[in-house]
C-alpha positions in Angstrom: -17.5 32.4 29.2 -15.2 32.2 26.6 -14.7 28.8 24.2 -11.8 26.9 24.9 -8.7 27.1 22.9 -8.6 24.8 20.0 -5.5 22.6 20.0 -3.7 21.1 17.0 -0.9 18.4 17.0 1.4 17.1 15.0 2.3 13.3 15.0 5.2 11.2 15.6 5.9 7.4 16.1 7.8 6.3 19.2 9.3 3.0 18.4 8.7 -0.5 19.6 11.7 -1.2 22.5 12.9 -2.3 26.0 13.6 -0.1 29.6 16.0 -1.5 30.8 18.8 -4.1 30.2 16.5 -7.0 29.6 13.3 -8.3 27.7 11.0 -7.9 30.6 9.9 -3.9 30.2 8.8 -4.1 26.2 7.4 -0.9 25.7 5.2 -1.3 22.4 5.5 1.3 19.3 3.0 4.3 19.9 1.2 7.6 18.0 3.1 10.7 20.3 0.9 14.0 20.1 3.0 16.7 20.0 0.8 20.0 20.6 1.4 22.9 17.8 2.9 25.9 19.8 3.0 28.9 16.8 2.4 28.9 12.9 4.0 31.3 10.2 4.1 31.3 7.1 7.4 29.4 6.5 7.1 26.8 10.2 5.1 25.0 12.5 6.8 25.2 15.5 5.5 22.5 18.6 6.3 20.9 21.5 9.2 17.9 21.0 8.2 14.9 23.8 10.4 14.3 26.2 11.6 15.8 29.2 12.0 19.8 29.7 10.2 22.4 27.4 11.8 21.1 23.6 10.6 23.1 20.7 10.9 21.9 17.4 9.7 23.0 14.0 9.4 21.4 10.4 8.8 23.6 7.1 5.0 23.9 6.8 4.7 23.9 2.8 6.3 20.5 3.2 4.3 18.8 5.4 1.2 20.7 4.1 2.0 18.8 0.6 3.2 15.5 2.0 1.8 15.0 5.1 5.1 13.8 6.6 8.2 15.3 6.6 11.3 13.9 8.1 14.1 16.0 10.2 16.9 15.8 9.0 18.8 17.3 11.8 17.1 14.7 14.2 19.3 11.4 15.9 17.7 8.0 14.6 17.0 7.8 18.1 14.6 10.9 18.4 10.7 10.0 18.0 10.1 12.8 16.0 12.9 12.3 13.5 9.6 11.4 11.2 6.7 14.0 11.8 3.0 13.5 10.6 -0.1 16.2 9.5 -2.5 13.4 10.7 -2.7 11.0 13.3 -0.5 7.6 11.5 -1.7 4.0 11.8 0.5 1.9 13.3 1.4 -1.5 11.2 -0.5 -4.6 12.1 1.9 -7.3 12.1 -1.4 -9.4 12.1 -2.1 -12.2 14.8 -0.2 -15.2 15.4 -0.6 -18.4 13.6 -2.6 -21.3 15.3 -0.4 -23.9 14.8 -3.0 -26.4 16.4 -5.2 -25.7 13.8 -2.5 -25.6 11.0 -1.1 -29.2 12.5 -4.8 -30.7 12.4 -5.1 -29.1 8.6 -1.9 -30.9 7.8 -2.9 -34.3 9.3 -6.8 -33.9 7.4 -4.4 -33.7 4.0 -2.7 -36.7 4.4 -2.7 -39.4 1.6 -3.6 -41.9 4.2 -6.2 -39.8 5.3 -8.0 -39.4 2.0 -5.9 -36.3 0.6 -4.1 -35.6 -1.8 0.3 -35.5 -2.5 0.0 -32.2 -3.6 -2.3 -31.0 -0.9 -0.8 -32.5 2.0 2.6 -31.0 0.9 1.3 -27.0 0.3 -0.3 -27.8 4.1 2.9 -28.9 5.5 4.8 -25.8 4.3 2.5 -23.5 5.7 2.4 -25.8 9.0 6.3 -25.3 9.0 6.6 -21.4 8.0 4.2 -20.7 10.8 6.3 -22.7 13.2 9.3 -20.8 12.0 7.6 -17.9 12.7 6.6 -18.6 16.3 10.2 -19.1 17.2 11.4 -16.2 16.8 
């Protein structure tokens, strides 16, 4: 038996939106593998997602140096307008706020509580920014 072929991708990042007309299909950001089809010297040619057989290609001494290259004939629409050596990270935005525990952190630094002015008014700040924040 023979081995199997090895298989190389390049990356891309589909971004974050909504199928649809309205807020109830959020489809969340994702890493898109786009296999490698054929390598010379001056392009990596590979596989563009989406529907149909799409070829695309970047300039290999670029993204060999960078490790990202950007297409500048690509739409701003187009998940591989931004194409990556390696597998990208997507951002954390980090978790939400508890605002129970922020309210009972506010309430603990209250002057009638035994707190401080000072302390009671940094803890109402973040109380309120994390509120903010959650209504959005």
């Amino acid at each position: 038996m023979s081995a199997p072929a090895v298989v190389e991708y390049l990356y891309a990042i589909e971004a974050e939106g909504w199928d649809g007309d309205d807020s109830r299909f959020h489809r969340p950001a994702r890493v898109l593998e786009m296999p490698v089809v054929r390598r010379t010297a001056r392009r990596i040619y590979y596989r563009r997602p989406g529907p149909g057989e799409q070829i695309g290609y970047v300039d290999r001494q670029a993204i060999e140096e960078a490790g990202e290259v950007w297409r500048r004939s690509a739409g701003w629409w187009e998940p591989d307008i931004r194409v990556y050596r390696d597998r990208p990270t997507l951002p954390d935005h980090g978790r939400r706020p508890d605002l129970a525990a922020l309210r009972a952190e506010m309430a603990a630094a209250h002057p009638d509580r035994g707190g401080t002015e000072a302390a009671f008014i940094a803890a109402r700040e973040r109380y309120e920014r994390a509120r903010r924040r959650a209504a959005r």
